[in-house]
C-alpha positions in Angstrom: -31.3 -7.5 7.5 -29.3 -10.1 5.4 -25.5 -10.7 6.1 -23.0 -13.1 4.2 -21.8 -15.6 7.2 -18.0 -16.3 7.4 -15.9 -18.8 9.6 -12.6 -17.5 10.2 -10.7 -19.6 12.1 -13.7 -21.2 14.8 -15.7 -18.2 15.2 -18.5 -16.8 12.9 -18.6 -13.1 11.5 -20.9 -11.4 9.3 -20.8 -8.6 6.8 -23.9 -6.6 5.2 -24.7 -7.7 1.8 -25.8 -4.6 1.4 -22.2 -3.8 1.1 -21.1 -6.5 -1.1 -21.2 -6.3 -4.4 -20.2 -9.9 -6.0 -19.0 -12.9 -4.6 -16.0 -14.9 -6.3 -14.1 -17.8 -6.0 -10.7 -17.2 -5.2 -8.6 -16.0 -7.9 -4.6 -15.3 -8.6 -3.2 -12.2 -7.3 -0.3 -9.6 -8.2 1.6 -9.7 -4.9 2.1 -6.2 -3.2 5.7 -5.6 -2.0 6.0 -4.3 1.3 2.3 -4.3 1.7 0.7 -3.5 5.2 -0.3 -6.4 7.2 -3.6 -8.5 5.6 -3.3 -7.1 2.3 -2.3 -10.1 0.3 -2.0 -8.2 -3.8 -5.0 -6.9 -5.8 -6.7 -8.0 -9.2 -7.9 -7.0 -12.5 -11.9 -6.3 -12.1 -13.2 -5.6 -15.2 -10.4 -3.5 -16.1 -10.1 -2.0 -12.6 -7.3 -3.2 -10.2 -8.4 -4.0 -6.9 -6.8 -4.4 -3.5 -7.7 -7.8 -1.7 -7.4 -8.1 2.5 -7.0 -11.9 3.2 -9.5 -11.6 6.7 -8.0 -14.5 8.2 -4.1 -13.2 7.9 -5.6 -9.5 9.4 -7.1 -11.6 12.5 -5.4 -14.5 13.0 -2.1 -13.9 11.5 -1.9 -17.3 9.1 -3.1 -17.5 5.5 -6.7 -18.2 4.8 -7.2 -22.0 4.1 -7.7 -22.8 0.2 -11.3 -24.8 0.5 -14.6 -25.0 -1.8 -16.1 -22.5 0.9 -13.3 -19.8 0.4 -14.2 -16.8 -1.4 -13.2 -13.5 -2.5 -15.6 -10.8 -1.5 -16.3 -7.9 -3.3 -17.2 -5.0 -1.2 -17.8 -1.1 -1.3 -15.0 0.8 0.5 -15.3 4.7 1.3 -11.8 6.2 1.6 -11.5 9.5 3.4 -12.4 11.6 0.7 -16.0 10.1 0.4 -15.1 8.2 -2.7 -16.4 4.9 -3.3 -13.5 1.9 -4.2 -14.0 -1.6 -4.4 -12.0 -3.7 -1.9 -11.7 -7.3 -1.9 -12.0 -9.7 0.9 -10.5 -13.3 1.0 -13.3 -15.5 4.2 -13.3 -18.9 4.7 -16.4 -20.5 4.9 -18.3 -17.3 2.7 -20.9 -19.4 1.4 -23.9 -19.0 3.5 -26.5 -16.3 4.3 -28.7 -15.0 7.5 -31.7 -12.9 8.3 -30.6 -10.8 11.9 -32.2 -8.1 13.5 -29.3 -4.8 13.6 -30.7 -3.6 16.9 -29.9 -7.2 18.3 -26.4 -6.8 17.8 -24.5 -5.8 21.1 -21.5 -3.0 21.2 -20.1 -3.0 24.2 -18.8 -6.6 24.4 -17.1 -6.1 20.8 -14.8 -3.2 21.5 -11.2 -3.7 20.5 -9.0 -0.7 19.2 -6.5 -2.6 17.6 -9.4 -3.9 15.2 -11.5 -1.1 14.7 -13.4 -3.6 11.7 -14.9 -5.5 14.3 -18.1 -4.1 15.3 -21.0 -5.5 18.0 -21.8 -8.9 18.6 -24.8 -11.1 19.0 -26.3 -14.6 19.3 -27.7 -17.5 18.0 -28.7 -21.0 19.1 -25.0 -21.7 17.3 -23.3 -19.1 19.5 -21.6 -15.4 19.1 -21.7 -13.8 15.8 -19.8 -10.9 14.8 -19.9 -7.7 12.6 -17.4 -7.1 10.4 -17.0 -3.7 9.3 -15.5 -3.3 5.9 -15.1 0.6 5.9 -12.6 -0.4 8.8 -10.6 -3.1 8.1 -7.8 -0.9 6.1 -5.8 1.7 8.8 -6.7 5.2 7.8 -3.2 5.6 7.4 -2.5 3.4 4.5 -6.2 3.5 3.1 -6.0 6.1 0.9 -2.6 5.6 -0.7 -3.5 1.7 -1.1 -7.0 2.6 -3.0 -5.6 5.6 -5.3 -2.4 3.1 -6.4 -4.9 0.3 -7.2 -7.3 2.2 -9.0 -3.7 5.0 -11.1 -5.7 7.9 -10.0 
């Protein structure tokens, strides 16, 4: 399977490009007042506001760093409902791709509650990788609400 690599902070994730749906550079956003923690504003996608996560400020707490290898990604979202959103995703060091094997991935050293987003873990000669799971990384408490004001349904 093929997965977008992303260095956030010193360690490596991954997400399924079979869940993203473009890849952008970094673009201005409308601020969101009183916003939950990570989401950083949305943006107009071809006519369609969108809700953008900065990963690093969800994990790490600090602002993702503004570098050539910083991107926005654009990935599919499934609220509660079923309904397919898009939801974008600021990553540092987004620019690179690998070929890894799903049922190499390892769940129980990956469990954390407080991120539910980030799912098993495996290795390379370069170290741990981790799964990042998009359909997680908003709480389902604010999910909904979040998606259905960015989209004015």
């Amino acid at each position: 399977m093929l997965f977008l690599t992303l260095r956030l902070g010193d360690d490596r994730y991954v997400l399924n490009t079979g869940q993203i749906s473009e890849i952008l550079p970094v673009v201005q956003l409308k601020k969101i007042p009183q916003a939950p923690a990570g989401v950083v504003g949305a943006f107009n996608y071809r006519g369609v506001p969108v809700p953008v996560v900065d990963l690093v400020q969800l994990m790490f707490g600090r602002p993702a760093r503004s570098s050539f290898s910083t991107r926005l990604v654009l990935v599919a979202y499934t609220d509660s409902a079923g309904s397919t959103h898009r939801l974008g995703l600021i990553a540092e060091g987004a620019t690179e791709t690998i070929r890894l094997n799903p049922m190499d991935f390892d769940l129980c050293a990956s469990a954390n509650p407080e991120a539910p987003y980030l799912g098993p873990v495996t290795a390379d000669g370069h170290g741990l990788i981790q799964w990042v799971d998009p359909s997680k990384i908003l709480p389902s408490s604010i999910h909904d609400t979040l998606l259905k004001d960015a989209s004015g349904r």
